[in-house]
C-alpha positions as CSV (number, residue, x, y, z in Angstrom):
1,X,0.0,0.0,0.0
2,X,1.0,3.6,-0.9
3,X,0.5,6.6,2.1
4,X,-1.3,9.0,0.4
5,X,-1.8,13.0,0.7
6,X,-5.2,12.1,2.1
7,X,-3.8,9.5,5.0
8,X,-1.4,12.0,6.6
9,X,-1.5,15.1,8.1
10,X,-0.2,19.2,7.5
11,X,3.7,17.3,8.5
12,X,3.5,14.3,6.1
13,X,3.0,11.6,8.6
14,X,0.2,9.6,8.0
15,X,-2.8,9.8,10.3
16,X,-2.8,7.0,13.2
17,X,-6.2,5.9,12.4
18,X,-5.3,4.8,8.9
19,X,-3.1,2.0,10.2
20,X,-6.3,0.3,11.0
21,X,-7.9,1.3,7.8
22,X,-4.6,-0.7,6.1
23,X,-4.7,-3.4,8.7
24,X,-8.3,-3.8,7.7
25,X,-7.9,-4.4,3.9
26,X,-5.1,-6.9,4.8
27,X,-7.4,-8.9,7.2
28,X,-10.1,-8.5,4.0
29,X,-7.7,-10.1,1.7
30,X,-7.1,-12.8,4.0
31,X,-10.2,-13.9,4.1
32,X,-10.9,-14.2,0.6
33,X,-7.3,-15.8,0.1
34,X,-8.8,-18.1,3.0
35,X,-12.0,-18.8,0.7
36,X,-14.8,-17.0,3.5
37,X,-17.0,-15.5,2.0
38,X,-18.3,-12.8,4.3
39,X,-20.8,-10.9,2.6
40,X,-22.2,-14.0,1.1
41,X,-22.7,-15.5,5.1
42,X,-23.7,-11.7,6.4
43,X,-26.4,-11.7,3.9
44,X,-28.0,-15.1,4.5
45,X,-28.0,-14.3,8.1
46,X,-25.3,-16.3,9.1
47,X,-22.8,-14.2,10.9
48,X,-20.1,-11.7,10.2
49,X,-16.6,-10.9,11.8
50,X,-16.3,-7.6,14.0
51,X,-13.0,-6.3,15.5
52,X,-13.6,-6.6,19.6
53,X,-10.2,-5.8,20.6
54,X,-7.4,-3.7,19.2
55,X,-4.5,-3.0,20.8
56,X,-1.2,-1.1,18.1
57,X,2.2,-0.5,19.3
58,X,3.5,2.3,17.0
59,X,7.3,2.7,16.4
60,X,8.4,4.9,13.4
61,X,5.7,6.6,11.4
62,X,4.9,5.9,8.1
63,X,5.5,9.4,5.8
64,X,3.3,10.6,2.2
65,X,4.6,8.5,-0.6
66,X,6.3,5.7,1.7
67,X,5.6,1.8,0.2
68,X,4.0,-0.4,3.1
69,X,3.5,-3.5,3.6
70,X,1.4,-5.1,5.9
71,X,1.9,-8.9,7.5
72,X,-0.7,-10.5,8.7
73,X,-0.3,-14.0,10.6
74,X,-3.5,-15.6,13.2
75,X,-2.1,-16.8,16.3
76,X,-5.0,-18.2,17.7
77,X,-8.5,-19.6,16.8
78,X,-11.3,-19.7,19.3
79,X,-15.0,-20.9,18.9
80,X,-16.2,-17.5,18.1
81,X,-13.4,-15.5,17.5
82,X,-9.6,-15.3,15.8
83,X,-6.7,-13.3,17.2
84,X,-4.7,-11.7,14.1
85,X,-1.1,-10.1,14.5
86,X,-0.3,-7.1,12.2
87,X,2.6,-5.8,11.1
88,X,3.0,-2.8,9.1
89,X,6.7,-2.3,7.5
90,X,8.6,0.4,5.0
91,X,11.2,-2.0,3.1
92,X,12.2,-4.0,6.7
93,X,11.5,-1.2,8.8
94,X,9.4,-2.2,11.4
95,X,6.5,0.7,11.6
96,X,3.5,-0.5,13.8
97,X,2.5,-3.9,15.6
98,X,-1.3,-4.2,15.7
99,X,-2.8,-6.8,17.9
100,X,-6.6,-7.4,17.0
101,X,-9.1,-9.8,17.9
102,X,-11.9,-10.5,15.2
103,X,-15.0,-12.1,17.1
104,X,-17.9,-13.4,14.8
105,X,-21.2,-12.4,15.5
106,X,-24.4,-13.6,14.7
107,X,-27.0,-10.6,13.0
108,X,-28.3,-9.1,16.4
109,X,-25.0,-9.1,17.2
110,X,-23.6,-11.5,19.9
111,X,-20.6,-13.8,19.6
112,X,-21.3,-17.1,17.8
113,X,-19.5,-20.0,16.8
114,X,-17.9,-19.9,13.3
115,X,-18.5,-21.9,10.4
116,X,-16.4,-25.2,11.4
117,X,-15.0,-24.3,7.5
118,X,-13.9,-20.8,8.5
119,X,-12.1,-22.5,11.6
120,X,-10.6,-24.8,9.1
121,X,-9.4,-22.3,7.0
122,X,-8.0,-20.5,10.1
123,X,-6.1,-23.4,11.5
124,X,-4.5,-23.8,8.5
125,X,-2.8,-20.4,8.6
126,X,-2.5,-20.2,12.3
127,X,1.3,-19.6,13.2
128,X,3.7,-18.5,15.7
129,X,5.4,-15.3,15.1
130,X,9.1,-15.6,15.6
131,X,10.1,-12.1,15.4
């Protein structure tokens, strides 16, 4: 992803809340790569994901016309929720660590079990990070 004039502010540095706007297309992507299809299971009442929890550790900030890129790895898999670590870089420079727990919730919103597929899906990318 590319910062843009529109994600920082009157210095160049990009706005803090657009870390979880990138972190958010990331997770997105994954889910596709993963084969859930969320809008398919949202619109026959079936669930959705929500973020519950996010906690970001920010270390350098990301400037207009910098390059990121954003690693995403799932450390754990619950019944009703995943936890996804986030890392945002420029080249190998560590920017921001971003901790978020994605619950699913059924349409009146309360946690719910996932799909046993989507937990599939899950487990099979579930690591350890080792940085």
């Amino acid at each position: 992803m590319r910062v843009f004039f529109e994600d920082t502010d009157l210095s160049g540095i990009a706005y803090h809340a657009n870390y979880l706007k990138w972190c958010e297309r990331a997770r997105s992507d994954i889910l596709r790569l993963l084969g859930i299809d969320q809008r398919k299971a949202h619109g026959a009442g079936e669930g959705f994901y929500a973020v519950s929890e996010a906690n970001i550790k920010w270390r350098r900030p990301a400037m207009l016309d910098d390059v990121l890129k954003v690693v995403t790895t799932c450390d754990a898999v619950r019944a009703a929720s995943c936890n996804m670590i986030q890392k945002i870089y420029r080249d190998d420079e560590l920017l921001a660590e971003v901790d978020i727990v994605a619950a699913f919730l059924s349409s009146d919103g309360r946690p719910k079990r996932q799909p046993a597929e989507w937990r599939e899906a899950f487990e099979t990318f579930v690591q350890k990070d080792t940085e």
